[in-house]
C-alpha positions as CSV (number, residue, x, y, z in Angstrom):
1,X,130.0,126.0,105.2
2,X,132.9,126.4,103.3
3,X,133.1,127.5,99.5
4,X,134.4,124.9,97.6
5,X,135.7,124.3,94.0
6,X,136.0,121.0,94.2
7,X,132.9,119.6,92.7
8,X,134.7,116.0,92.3
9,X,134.2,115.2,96.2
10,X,131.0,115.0,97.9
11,X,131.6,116.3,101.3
12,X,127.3,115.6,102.4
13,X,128.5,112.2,101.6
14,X,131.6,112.3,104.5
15,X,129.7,113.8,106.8
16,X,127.4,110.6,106.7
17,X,130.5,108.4,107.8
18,X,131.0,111.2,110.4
19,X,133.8,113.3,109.1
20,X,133.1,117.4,109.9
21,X,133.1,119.3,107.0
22,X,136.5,121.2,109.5
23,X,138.3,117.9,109.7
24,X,137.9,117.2,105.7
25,X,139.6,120.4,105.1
26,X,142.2,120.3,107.6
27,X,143.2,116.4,106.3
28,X,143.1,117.9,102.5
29,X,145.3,121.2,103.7
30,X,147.9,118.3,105.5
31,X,148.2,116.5,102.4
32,X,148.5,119.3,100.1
33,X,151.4,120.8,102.8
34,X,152.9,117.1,102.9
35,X,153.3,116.3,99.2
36,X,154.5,120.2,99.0
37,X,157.2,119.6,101.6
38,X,158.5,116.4,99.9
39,X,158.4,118.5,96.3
40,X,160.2,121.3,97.1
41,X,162.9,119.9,99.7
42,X,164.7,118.4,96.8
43,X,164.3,121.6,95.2
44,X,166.1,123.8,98.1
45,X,168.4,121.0,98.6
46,X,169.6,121.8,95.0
47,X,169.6,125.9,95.9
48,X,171.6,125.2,99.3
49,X,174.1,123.1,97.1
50,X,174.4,125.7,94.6
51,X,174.7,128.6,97.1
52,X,172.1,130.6,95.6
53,X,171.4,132.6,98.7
54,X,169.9,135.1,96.7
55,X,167.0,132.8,95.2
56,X,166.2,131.4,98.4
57,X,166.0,134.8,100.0
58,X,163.6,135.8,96.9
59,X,161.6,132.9,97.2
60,X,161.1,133.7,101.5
61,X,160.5,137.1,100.9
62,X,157.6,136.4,98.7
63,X,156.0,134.1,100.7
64,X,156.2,136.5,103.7
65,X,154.7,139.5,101.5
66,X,151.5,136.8,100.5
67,X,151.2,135.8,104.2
68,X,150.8,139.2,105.1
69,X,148.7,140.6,102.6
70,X,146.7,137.0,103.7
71,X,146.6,138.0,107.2
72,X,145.6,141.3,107.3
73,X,142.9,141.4,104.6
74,X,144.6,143.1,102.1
75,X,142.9,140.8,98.9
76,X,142.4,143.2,96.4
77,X,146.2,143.7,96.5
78,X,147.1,140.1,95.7
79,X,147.6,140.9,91.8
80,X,149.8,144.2,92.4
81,X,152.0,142.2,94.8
82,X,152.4,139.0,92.7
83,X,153.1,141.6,89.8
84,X,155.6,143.4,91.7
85,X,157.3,140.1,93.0
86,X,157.4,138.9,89.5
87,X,159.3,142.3,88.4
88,X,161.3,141.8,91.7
89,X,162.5,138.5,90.3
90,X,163.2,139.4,87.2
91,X,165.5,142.3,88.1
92,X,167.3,139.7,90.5
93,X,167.6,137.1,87.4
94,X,169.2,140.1,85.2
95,X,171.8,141.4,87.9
96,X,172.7,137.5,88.1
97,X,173.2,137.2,84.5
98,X,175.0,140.6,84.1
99,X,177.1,139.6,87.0
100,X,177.9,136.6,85.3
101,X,178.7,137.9,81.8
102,X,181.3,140.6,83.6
103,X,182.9,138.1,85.6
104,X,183.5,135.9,82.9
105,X,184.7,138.5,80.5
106,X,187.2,139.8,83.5
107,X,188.4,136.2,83.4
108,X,189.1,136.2,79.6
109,X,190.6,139.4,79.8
110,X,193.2,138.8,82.3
């Protein structure tokens, strides 16, 4: 049996009309990957348009670090990694800003 957090549904009461406790969770992970898929492909659509390469490349990375860490066991790590990705991240926003800032300003200048 699987630990659950989600006191709301009563999965005794779908394994009565003959739903597996397996096939509940694999329909709930589908629609929690389908409604993600629609949210966020607007949302790289815009990043693609943009050319912010960088972003996307940020936004990858992390999710192969957290996959990792996922598939080899490595759960007491989760907070340092999400820490480090967050400081990652904020270095990338600052050189974006800087860069910004300079290339204006060399724009004024000339």
């Amino acid at each position: 049996m699987f630990y659950t957090n989600l006191d709301w549904i009563h999965v005794n009461q779908l394994i009565t009309l003959g739903l597996t406790e397996k096939q509940f969770y694999f329909i709930l992970f589908f629609i929690v990957i389908f409604v993600s898929y629609y949210v966020l492909q607007p949302i790289i659509h815009w990043f693609v348009t943009l050319q912010s390469t960088k972003i996307l490349s940020y936004l990858i990375t992390s999710l192969l670090v957290l996959l990792c860490m996922f598939a080899f066991g490595i759960h007491q790590l989760v907070k340092m990694a999400l820490q480090s990705l967050a400081v990652f991240g904020g270095i990338l926003f600052l050189l974006r800003v800087f860069h910004g800032f300079f290339k204006k300003g060399k724009k004024n200048s000339a």
